[in-house]
C-alpha positions in Angstrom: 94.4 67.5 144.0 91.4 65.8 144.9 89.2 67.7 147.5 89.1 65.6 150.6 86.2 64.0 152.2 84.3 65.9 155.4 84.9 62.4 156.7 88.7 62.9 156.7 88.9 66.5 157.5 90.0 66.5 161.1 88.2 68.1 164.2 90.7 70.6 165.9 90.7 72.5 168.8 89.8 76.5 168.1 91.4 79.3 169.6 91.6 83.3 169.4 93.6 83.1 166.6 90.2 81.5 164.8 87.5 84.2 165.9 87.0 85.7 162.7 86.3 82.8 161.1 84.1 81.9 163.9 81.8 84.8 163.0 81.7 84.5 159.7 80.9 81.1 160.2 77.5 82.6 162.6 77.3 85.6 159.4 76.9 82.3 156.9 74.1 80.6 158.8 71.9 83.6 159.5 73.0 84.3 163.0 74.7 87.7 164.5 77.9 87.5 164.6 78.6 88.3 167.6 82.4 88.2 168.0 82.3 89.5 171.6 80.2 86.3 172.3 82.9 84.7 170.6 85.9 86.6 172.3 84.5 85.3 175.7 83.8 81.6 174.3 86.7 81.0 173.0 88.6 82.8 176.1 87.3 80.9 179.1 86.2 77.5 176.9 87.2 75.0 174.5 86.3 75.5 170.7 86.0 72.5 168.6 85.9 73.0 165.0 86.7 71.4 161.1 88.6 73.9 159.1 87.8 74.0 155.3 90.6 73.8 153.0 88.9 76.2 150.6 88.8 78.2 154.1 87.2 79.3 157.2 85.8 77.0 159.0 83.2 73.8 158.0 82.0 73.8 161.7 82.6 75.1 165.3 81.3 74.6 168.8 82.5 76.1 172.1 82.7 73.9 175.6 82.6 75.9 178.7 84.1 73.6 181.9 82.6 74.6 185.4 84.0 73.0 188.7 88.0 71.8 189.3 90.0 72.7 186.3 91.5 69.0 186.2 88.0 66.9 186.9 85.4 69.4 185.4 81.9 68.7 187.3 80.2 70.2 184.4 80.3 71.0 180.7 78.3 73.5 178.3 78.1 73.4 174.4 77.3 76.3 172.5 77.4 77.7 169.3 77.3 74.6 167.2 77.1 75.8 164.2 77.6 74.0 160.4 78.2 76.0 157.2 76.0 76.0 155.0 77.4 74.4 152.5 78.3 71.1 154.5 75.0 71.2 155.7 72.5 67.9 156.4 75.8 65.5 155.3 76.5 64.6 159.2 79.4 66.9 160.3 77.5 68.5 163.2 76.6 64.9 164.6 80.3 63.7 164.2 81.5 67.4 166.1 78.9 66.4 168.6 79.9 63.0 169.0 84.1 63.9 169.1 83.3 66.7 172.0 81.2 64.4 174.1 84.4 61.5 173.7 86.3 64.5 175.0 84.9 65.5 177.7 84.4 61.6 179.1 82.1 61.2 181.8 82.4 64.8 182.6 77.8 65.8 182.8 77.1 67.8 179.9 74.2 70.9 179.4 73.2 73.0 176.6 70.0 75.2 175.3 68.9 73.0 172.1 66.7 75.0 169.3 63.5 73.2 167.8 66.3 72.5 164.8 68.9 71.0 167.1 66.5 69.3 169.5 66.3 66.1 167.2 69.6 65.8 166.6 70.7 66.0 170.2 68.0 63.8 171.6 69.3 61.3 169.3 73.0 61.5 170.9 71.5 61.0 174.5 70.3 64.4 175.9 67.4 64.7 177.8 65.1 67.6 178.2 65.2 68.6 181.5 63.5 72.4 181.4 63.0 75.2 179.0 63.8 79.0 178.8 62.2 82.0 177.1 64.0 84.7 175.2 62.7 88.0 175.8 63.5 91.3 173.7 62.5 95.1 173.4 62.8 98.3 175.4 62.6 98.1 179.0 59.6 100.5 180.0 59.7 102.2 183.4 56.4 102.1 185.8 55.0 100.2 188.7 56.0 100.2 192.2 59.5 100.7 192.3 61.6 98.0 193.8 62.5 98.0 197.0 65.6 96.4 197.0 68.7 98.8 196.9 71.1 98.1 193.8 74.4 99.5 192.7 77.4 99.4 190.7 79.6 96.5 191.6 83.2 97.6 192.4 86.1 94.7 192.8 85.7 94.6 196.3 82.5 93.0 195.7 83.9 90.6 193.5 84.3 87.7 196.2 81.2 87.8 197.5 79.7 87.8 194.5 81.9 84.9 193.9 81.0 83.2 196.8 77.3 83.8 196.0 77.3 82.5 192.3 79.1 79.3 193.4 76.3 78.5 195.9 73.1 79.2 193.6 74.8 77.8 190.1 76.2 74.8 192.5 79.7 74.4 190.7 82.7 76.9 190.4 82.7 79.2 187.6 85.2 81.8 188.8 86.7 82.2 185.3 83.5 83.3 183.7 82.5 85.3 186.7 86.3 87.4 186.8 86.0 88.5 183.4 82.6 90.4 183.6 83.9 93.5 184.7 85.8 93.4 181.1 83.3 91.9 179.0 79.9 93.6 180.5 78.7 97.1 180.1 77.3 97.1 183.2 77.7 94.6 186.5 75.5 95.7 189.4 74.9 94.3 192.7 71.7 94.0 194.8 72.0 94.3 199.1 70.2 93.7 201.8 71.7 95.3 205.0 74.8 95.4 203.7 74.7 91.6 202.4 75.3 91.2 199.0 72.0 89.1 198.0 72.0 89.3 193.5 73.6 90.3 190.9 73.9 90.8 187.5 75.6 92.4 184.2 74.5 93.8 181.1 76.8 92.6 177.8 77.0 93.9 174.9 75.7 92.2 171.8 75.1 93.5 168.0 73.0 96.1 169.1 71.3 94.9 172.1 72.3 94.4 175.9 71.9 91.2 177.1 70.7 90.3 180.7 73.2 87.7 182.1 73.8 86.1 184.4 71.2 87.1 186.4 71.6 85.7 190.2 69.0 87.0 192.9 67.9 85.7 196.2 64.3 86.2 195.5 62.1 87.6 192.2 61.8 90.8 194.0 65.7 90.9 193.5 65.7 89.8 190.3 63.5 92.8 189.0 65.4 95.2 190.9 68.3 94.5 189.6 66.6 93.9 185.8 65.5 97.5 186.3 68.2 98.8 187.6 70.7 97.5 184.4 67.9 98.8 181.8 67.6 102.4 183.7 71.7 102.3 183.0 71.2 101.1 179.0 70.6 103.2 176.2 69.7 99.9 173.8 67.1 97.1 173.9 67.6 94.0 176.2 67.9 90.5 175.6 67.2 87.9 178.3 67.1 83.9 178.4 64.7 83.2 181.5 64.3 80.0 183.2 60.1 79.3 182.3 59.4 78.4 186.1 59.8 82.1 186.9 56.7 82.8 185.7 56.1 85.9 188.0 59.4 87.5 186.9 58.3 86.5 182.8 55.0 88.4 183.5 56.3 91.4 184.5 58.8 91.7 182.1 56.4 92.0 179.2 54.8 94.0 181.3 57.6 96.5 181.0 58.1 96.1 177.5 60.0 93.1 176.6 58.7 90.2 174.4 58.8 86.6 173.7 60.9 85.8 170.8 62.1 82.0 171.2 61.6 79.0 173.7 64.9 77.1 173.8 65.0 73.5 175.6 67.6 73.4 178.2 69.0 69.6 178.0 71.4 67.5 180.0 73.5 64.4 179.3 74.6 62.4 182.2 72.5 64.0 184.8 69.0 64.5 185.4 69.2 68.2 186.1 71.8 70.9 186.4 73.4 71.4 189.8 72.7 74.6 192.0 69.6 76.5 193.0 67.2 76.9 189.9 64.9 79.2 192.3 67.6 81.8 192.7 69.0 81.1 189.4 66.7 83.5 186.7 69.0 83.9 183.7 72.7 82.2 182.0 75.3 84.4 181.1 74.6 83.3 177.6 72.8 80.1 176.3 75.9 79.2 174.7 77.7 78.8 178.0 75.1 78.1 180.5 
């Protein structure tokens, strides 16, 4: 039998059931791959994907929905991703094109690569800020921070709830709930007793990455960026927002480096909802 066109090879949705291929899919174009990223993905999002009749997949890409489960008030993409061998022939603008159909006039967001930027500029996504990815071994020294931080138990978990909902601006309770299962570490910053940051510390190949990172203040923030890397035994990985240029600063400082600038791009608004001041890293790029 003839082998069928990419044209005609139909975009399902992913599941669970399609994580393996979903790495090896990451393993074919150079990236990690990072199947607990995945896990979580595929878990609290939508994946989109082409299989490949000769097997695994031809492309993927993951949609993460914040806000009312039946009118979603925003939408990441992540992990768009094209083999190899189907590569430059048009499969990752027609993926692209079928998930933005899909999610209708739902606003859209993702972190865009210098290789992606193009592509996605010419599907009607703006730039609309950028972030830095920082690696290496945190390096004690300095004052120490002021701000007392701990482990978070479950009965923090509303008002850490309560407190991501109000700096991200929409609902994302089913990202937030599972990152007691899917992070190393999930601490808390106080003030008087008021829960005022917090953060968590996933595992990734064989780094930890910083994320999300909520804080009321910078001050916060490097607390509680301390505080995870005095509680990690591996290098860290953080995506910062480049208008926290106090809180970039000091984290070379203490060891980490730059590695990438990613543009952070919208479609359908003119900037992401929520409190970018209070808001220093994403859980992930790939889900915002």
């Amino acid at each position: 039998m003839p082998t069928p066109s990419l044209d005609a090879l139909p975009i399902r949705r992913l599941t669970l059931r399609d994580l393996t291929a979903c790495a090896d899919l990451s393993e074919d174009r150079g990236w990690p791959r990072e199947e607990h990223k995945w896990g979580l993905l595929l878990s609290a999002g939508k994946g989109y994907g082409i299989a490949d009749p000769g097997g695994g997949l031809v492309s993927a890409c993951v949609v993460t929905e914040y806000g009312p489960r039946e009118y979603p008030a925003l939408g990441a993409i992540g992990m768009v991703l094209v083999a190899e061998r189907h590569a430059r022939q048009g499969v990752g603008r027609r993926l692209m094109r079928h998930v933005i159909s899909a999610m209708g006039t739902t606003p859209l967001t993702l972190h865009a690569t210098p290789n992606g930027r193009p592509l996605y500029e010419e599907l009607g996504f703006k730039v609309t800020g950028r972030a830095e990815m920082l690696r290496g071994r945190f390096v004690p020294g300095g004052p120490k921070p002021r701000i007392a931080t701990r482990a978070a138990t479950a009965e923090d978990l509303p008002a850490i709830l309560r407190l991501d909902e109000e700096v991200f601006g929409v609902d994302r309770t089913h990202i937030v709930t599972r990152l007691p299962a899917f992070a190393d570490h999930l601490r808390v910053a106080e003030d008087g007793g008021r829960l005022i940051g917090y953060a968590a510390a996933w595992p990734n190949m064989d780094t930890h990455v910083v994320g999300p990172l909520i804080a009321r203040d910078t001050g916060t923030a490097k607390a509680l960026l301390a505080s995870l890397a005095a509680h990690s035994d591996r290098p860290l990985r953080t995506d910062i927002d480049v208008r926290h240029e106090e809180l970039l600063a000091w984290a070379k400082e203490r060891g980490l480096a730059s590695v990438a600038f990613n543009a952070v791009m919208t479609y359908g608004i003119t900037e992401l909802p929520g409190v970018w001041q209070r808001r220093f890293a994403p859980v992930t790029v790939a889900a915002g």
